[in-house]
Each structure stands twice: as structure tokens, then as C-alpha cells.
PDB file of N, CA, C and O in Angstrom:
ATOM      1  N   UNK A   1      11.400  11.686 -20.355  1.00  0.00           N
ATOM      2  CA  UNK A   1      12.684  12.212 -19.957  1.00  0.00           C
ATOM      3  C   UNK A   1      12.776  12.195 -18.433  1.00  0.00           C
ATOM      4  O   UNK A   1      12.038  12.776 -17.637  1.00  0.00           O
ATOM      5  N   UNK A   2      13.697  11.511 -18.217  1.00  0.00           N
ATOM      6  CA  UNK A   2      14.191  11.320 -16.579  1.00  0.00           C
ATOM      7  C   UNK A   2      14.297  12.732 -15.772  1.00  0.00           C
ATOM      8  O   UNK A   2      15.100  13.612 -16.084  1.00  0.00           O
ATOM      9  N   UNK A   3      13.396  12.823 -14.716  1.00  0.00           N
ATOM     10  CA  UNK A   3      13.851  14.525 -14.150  1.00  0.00           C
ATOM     11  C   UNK A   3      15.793  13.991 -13.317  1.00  0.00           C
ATOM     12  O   UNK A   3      16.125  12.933 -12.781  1.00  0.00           O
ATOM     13  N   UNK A   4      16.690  15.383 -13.601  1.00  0.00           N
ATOM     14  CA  UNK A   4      17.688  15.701 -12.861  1.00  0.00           C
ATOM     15  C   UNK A   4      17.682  16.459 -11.559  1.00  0.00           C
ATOM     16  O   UNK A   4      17.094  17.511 -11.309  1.00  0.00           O
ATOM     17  N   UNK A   5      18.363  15.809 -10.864  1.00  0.00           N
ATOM     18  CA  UNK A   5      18.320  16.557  -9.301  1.00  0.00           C
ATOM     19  C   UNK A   5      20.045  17.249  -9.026  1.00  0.00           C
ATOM     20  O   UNK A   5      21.021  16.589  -9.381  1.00  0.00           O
ATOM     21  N   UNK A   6      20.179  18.458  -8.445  1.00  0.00           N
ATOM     22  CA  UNK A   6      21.279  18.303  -8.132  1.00  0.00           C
ATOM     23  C   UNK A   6      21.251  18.070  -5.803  1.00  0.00           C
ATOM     24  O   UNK A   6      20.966  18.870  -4.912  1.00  0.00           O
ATOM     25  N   UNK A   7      21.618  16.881  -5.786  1.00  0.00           N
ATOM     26  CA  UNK A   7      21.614  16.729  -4.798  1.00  0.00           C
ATOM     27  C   UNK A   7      22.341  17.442  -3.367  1.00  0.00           C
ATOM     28  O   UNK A   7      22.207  17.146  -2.179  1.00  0.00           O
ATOM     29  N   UNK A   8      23.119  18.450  -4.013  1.00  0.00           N
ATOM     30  CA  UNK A   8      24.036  19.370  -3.212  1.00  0.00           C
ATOM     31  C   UNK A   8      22.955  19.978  -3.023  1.00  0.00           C
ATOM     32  O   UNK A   8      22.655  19.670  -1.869  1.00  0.00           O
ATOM     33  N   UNK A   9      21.910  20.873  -3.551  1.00  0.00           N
ATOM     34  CA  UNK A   9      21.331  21.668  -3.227  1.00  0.00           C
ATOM     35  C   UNK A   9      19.999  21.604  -1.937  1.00  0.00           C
ATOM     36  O   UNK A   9      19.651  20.426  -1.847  1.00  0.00           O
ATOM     37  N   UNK A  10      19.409  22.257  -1.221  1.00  0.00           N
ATOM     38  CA  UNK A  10      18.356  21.652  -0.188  1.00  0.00           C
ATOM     39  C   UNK A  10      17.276  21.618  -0.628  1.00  0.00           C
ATOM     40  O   UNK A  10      16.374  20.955  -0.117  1.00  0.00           O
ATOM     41  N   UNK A  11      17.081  22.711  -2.231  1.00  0.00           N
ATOM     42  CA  UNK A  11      15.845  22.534  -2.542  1.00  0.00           C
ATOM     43  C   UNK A  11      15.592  21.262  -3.424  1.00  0.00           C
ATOM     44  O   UNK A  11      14.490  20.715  -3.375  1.00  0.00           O
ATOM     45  N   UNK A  12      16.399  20.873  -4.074  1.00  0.00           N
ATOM     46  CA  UNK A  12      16.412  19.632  -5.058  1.00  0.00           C
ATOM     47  C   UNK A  12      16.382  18.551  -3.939  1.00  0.00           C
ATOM     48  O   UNK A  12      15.353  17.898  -3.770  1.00  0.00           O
ATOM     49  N   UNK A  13      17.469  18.348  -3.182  1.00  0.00           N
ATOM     50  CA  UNK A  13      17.192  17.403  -2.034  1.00  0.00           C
ATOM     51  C   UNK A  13      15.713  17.331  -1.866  1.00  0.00           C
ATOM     52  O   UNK A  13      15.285  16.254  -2.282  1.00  0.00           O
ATOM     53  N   UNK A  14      14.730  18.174  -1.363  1.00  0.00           N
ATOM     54  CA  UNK A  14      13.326  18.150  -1.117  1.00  0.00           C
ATOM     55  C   UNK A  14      12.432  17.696  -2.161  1.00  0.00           C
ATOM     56  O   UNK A  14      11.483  16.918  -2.250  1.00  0.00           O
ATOM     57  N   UNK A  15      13.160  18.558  -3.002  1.00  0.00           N
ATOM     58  CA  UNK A  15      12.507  17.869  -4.543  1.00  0.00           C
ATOM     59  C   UNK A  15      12.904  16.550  -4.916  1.00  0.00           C
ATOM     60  O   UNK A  15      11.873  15.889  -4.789  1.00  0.00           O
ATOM     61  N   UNK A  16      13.562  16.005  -5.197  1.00  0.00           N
ATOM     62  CA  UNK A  16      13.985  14.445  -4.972  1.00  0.00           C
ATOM     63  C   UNK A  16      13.297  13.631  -4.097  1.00  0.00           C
ATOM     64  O   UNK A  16      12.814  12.543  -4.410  1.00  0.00           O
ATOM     65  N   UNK A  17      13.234  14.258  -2.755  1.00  0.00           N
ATOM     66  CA  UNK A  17      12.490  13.461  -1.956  1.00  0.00           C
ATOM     67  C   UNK A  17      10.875  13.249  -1.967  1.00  0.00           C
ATOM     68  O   UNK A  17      10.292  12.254  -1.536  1.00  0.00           O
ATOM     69  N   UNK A  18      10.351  14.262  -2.483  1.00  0.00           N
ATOM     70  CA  UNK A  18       9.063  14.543  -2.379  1.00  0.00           C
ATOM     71  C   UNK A  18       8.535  13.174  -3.598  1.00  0.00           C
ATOM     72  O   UNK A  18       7.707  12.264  -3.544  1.00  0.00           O
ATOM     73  N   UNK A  19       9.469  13.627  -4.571  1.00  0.00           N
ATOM     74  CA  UNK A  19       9.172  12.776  -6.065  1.00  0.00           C
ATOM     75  C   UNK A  19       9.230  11.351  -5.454  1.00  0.00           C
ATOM     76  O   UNK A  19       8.328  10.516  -5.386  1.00  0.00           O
ATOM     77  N   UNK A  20      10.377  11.287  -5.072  1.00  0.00           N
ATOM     78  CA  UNK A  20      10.281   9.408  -4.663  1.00  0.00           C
ATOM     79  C   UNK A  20       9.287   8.994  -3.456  1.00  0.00           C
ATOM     80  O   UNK A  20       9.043   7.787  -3.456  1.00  0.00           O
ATOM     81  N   UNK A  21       8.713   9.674  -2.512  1.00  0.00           N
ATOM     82  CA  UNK A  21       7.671   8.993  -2.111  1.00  0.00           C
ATOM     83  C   UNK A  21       6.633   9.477  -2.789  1.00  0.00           C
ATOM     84  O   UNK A  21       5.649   9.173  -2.114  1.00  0.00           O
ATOM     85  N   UNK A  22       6.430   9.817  -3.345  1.00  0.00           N
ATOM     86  CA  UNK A  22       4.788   9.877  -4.138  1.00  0.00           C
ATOM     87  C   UNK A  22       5.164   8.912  -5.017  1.00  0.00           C
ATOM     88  O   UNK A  22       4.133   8.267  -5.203  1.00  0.00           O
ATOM     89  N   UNK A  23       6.344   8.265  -5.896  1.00  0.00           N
ATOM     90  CA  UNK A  23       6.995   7.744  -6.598  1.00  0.00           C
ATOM     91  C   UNK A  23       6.310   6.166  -6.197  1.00  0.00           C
ATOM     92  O   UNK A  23       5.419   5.494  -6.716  1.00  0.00           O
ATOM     93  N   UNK A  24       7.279   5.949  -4.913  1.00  0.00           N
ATOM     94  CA  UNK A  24       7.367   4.762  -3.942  1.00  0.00           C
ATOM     95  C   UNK A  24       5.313   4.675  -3.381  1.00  0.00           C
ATOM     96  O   UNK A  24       4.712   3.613  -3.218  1.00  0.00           O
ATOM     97  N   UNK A  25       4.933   5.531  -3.276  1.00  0.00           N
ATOM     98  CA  UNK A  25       3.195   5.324  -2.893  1.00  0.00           C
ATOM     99  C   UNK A  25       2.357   4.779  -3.764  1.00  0.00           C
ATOM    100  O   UNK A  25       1.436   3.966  -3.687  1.00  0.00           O
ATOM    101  N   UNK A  26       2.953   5.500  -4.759  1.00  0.00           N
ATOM    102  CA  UNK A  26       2.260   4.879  -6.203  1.00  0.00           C
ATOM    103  C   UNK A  26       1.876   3.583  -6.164  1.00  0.00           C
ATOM    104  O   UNK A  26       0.792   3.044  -5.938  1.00  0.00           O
ATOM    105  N   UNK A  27       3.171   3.097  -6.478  1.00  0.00           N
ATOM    106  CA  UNK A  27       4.001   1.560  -6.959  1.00  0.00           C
ATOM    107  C   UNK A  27       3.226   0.967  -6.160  1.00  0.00           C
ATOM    108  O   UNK A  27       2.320   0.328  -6.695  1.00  0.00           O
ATOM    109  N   UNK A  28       3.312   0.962  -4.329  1.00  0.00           N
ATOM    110  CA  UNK A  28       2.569   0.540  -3.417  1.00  0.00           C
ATOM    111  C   UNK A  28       0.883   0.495  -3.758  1.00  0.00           C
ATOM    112  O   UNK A  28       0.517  -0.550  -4.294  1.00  0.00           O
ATOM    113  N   UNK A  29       0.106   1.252  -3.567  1.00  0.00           N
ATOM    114  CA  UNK A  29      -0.914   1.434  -4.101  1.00  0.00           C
ATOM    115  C   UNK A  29      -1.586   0.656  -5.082  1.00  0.00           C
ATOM    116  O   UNK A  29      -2.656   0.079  -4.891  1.00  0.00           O
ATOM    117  N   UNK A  30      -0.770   0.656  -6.393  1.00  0.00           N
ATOM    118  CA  UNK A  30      -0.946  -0.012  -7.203  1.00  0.00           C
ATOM    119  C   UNK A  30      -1.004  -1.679  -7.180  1.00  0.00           C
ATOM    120  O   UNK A  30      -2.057  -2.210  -7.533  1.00  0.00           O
ATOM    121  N   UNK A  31       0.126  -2.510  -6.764  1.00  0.00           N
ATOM    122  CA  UNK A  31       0.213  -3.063  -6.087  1.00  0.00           C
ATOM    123  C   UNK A  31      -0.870  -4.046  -4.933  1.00  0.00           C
ATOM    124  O   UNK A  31      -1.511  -5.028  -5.308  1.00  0.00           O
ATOM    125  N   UNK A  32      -0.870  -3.738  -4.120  1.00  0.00           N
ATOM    126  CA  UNK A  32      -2.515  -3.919  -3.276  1.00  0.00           C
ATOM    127  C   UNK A  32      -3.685  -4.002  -3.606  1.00  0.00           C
ATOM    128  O   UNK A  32      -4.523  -4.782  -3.153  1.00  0.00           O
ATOM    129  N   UNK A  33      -3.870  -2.902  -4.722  1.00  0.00           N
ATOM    130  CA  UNK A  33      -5.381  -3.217  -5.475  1.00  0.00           C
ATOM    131  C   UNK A  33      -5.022  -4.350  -6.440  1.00  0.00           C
ATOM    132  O   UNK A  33      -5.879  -5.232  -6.497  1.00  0.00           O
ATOM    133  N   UNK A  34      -3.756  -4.547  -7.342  1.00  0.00           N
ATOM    134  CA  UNK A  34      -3.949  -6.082  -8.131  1.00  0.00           C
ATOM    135  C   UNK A  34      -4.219  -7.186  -7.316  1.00  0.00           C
ATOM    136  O   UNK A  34      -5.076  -8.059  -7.444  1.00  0.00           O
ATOM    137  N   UNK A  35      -3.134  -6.975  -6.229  1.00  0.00           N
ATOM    138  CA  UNK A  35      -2.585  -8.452  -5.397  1.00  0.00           C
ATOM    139  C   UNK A  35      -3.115  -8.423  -4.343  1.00  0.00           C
ATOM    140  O   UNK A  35      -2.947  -9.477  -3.729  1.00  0.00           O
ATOM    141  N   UNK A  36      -3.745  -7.631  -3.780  1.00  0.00           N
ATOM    142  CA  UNK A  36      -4.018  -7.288  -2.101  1.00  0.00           C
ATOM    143  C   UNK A  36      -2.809  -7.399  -1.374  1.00  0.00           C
ATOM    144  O   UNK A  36      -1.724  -6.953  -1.749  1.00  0.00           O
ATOM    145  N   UNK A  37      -3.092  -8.177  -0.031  1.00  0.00           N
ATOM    146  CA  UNK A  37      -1.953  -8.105   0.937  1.00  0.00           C
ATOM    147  C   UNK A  37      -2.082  -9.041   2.028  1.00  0.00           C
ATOM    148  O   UNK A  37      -3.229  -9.206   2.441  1.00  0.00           O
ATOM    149  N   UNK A  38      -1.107  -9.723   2.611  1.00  0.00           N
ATOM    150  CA  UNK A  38      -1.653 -10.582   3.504  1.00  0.00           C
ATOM    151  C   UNK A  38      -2.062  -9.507   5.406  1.00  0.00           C
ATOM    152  O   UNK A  38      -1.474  -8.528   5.865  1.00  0.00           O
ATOM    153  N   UNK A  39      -3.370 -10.380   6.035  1.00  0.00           N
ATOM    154  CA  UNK A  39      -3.680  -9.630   6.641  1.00  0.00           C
ATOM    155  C   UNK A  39      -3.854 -10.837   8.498  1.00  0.00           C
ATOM    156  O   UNK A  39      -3.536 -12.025   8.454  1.00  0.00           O
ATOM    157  N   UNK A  40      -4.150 -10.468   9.262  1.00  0.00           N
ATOM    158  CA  UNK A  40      -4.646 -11.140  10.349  1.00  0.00           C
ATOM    159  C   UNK A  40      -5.841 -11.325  10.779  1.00  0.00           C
ATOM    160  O   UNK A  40      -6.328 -10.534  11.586  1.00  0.00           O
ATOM    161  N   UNK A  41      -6.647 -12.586  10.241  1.00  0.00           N
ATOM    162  CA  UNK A  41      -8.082 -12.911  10.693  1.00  0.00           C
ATOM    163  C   UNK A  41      -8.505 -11.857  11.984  1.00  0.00           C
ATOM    164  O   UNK A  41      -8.182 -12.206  13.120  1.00  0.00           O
ATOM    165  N   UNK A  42      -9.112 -10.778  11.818  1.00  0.00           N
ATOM    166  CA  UNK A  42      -9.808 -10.373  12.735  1.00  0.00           C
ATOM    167  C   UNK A  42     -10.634 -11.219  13.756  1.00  0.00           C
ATOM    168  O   UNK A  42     -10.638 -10.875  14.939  1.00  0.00           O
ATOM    169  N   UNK A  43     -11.139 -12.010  13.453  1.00  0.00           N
ATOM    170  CA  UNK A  43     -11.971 -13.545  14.134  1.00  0.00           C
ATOM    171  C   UNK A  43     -10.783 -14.302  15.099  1.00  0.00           C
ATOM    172  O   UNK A  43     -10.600 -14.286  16.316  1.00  0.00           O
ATOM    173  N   UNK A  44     -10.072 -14.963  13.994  1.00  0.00           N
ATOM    174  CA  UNK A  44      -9.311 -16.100  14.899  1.00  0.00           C
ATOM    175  C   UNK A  44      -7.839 -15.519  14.459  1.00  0.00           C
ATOM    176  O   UNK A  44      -6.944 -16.334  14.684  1.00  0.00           O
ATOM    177  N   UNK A  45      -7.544 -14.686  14.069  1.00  0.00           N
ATOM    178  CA  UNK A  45      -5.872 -14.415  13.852  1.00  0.00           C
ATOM    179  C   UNK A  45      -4.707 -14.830  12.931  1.00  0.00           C
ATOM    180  O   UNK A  45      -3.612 -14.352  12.634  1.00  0.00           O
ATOM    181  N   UNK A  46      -5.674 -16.325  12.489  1.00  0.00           N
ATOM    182  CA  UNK A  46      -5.096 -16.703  11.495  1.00  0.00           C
ATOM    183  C   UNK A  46      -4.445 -15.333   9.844  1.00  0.00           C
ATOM    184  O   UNK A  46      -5.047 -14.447   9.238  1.00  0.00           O
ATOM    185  N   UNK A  47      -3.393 -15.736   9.771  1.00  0.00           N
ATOM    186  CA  UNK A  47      -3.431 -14.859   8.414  1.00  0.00           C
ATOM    187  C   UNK A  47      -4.241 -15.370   6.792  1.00  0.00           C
ATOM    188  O   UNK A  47      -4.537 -16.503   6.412  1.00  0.00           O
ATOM    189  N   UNK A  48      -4.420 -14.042   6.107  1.00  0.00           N
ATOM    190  CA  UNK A  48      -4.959 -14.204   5.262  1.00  0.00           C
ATOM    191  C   UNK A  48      -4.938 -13.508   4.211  1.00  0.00           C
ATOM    192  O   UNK A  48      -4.814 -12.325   4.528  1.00  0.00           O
ATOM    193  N   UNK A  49      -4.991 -13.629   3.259  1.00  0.00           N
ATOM    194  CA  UNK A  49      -4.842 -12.797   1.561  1.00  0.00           C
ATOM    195  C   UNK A  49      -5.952 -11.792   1.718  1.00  0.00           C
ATOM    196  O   UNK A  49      -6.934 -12.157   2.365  1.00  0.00           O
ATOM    197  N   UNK A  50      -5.937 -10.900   1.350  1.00  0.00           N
ATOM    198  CA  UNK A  50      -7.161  -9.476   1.484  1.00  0.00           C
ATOM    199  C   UNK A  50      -6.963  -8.983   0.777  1.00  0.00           C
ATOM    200  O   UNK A  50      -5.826  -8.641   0.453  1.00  0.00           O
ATOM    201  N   UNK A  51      -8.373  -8.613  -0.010  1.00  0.00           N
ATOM    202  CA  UNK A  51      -8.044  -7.849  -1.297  1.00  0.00           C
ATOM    203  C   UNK A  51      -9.803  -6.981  -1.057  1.00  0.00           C
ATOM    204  O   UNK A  51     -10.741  -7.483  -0.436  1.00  0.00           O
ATOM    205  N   UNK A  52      -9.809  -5.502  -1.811  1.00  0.00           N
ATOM    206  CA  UNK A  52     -10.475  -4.584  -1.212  1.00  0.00           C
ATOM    207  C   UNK A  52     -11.511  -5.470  -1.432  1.00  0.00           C
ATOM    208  O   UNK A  52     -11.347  -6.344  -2.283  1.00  0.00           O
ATOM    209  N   UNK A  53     -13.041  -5.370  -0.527  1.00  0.00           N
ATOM    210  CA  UNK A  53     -13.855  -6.213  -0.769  1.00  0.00           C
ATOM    211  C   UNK A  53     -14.278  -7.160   0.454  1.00  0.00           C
ATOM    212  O   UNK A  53     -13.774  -7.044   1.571  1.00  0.00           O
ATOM    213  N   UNK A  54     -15.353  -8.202   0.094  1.00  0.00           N
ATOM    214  CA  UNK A  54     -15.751  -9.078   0.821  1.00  0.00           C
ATOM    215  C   UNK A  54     -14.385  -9.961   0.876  1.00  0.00           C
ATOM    216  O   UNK A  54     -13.704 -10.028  -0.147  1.00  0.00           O
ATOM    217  N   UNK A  55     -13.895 -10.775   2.292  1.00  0.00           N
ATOM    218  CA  UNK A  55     -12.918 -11.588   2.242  1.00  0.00           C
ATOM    219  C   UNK A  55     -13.299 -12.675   3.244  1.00  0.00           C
ATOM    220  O   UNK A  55     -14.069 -12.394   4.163  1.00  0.00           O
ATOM    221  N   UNK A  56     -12.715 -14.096   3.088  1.00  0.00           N
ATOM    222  CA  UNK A  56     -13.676 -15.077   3.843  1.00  0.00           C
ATOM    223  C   UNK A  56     -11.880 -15.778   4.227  1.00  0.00           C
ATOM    224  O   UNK A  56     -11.021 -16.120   3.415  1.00  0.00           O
ATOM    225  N   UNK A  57     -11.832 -15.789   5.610  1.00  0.00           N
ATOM    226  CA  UNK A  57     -10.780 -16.423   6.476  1.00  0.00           C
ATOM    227  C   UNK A  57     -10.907 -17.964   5.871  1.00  0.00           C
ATOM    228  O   UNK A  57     -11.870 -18.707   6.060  1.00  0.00           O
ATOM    229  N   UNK A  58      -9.873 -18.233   5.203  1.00  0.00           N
ATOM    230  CA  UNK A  58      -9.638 -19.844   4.922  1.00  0.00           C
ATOM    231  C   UNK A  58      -9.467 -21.009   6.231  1.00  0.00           C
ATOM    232  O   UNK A  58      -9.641 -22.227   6.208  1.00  0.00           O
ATOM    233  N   UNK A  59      -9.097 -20.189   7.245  1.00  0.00           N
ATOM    234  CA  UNK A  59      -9.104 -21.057   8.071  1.00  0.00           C
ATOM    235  C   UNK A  59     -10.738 -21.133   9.280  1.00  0.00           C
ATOM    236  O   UNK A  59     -11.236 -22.203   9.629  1.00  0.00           O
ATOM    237  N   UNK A  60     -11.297 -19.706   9.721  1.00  0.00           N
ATOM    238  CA  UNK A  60     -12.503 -20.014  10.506  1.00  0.00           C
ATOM    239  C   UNK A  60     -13.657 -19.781   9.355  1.00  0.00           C
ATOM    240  O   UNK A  60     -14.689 -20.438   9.491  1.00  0.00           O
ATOM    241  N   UNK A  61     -13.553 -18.907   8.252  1.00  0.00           N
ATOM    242  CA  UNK A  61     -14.757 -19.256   7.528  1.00  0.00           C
ATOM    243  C   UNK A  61     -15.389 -17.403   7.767  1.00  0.00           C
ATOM    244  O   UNK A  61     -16.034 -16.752   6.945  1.00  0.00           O
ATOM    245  N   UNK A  62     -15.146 -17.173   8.484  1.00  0.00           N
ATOM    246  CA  UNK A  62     -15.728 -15.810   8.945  1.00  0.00           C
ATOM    247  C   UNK A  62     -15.141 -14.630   7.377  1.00  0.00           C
ATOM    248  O   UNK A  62     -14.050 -14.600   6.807  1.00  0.00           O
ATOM    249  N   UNK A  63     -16.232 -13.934   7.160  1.00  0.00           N
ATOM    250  CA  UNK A  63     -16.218 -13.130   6.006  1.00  0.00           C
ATOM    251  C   UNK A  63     -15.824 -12.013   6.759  1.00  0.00           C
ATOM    252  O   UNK A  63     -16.278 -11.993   7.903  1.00  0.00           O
ATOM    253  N   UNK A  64     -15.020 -10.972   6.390  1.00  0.00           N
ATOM    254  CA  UNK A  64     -14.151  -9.350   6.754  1.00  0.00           C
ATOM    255  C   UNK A  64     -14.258  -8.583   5.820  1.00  0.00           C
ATOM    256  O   UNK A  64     -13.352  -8.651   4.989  1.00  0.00           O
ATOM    257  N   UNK A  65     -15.366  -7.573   5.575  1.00  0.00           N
ATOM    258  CA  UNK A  65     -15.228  -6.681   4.202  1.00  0.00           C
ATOM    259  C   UNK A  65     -13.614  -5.855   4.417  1.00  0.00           C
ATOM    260  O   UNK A  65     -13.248  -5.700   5.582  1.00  0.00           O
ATOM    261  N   UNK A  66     -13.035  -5.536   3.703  1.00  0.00           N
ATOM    262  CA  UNK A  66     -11.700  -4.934   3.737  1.00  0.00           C
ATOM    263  C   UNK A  66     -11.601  -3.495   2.458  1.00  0.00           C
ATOM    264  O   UNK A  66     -11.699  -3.553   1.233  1.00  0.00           O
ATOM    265  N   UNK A  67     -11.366  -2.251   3.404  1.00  0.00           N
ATOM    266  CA  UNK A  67     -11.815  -1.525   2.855  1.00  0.00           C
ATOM    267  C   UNK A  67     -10.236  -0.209   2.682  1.00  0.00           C
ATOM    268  O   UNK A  67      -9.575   0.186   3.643  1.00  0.00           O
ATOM    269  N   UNK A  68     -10.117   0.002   1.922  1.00  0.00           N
ATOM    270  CA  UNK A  68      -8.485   0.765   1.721  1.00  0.00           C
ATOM    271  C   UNK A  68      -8.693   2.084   1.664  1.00  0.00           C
ATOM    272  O   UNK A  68      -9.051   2.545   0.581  1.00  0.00           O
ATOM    273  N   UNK A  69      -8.465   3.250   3.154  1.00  0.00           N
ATOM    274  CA  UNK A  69      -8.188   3.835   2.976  1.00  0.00           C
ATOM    275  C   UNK A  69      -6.925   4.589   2.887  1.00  0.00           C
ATOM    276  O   UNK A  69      -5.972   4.578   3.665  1.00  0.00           O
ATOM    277  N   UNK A  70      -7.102   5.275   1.747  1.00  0.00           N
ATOM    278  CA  UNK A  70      -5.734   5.803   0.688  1.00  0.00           C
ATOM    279  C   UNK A  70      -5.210   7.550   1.278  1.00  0.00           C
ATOM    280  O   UNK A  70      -4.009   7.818   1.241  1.00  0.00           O
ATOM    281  N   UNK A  71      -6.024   8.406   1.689  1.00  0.00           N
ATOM    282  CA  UNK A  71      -6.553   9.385   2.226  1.00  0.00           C
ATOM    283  C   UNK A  71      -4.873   9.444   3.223  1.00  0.00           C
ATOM    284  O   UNK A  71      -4.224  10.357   2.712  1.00  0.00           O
ATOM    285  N   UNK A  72      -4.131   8.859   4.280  1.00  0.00           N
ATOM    286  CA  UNK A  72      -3.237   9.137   5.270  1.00  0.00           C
ATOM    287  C   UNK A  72      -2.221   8.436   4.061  1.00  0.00           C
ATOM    288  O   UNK A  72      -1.094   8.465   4.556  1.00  0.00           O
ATOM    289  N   UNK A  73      -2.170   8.035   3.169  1.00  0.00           N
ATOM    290  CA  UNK A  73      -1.373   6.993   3.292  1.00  0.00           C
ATOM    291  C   UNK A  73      -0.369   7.971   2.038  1.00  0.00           C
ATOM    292  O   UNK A  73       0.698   7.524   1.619  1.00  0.00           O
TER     293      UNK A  73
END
């Protein structure tokens, strides 16, 4: 069952808001650990696909462990 907000109010406003970014973090979150994310060769700058883990720059070869912290986010 879908929660109702009444948006006139300031506490539902907060409540609405609170729900959709934990909502919207989720999705994100989720997300990144299937697919990773593209990132910038720490080495040479080139970009690159990163996913949590050992990751090896397609273009210089140089390996970047890539590590997700979730903790600020």
C-alpha cells in the first residue's frame, strides 16, 4: 500500500521528503553494486567502468582497488 502525504502540511512535507531520499539512495546504491559506475583512471585519467573491487584501467593497465563507502552517502 502506497504511503499518503498531505503536502499542505510541514510535517508530511518532511515526511515525504525524508521517504524519497532514502527512497532515491536506495535505487542509487543498488544500482552501483550491479553496474558499478564510470570513474577517472587515478594513473593516467583515462575513464573507466568500476565496480567495488580490484579494477584494471583498459587504457594504462594499472589495477585501482575501488572501495564504496556508503556511511556519508
Amino acid at each position: 500500500m502506497a504511503k499518503s502525504y498531505d503536502l499542505g502540511k510541514k510535517s508530511d512535507m518532511r515526511r515525504f521528503t525524508r521517504d524519497l531520499e532514502r527512497e532515491v539512495k536506495g535505487i542509487a546504491r543498488e544500482k552501483i553494486k550491479r553496474g558499478g559506475l564510470e570513474i577517472e583512471c587515478p594513473a593516467c585519467g583515462s575513464p573507466m567502468h568500476a565496480s567495488s573491487g580490484l579494477n584494471t584501467c583498459p587504457a594504462c593497465g594499472k589495477t585501482t582497488e575501488v572501495t564504496f563507502d556508503w556511511t556519508n552517502f
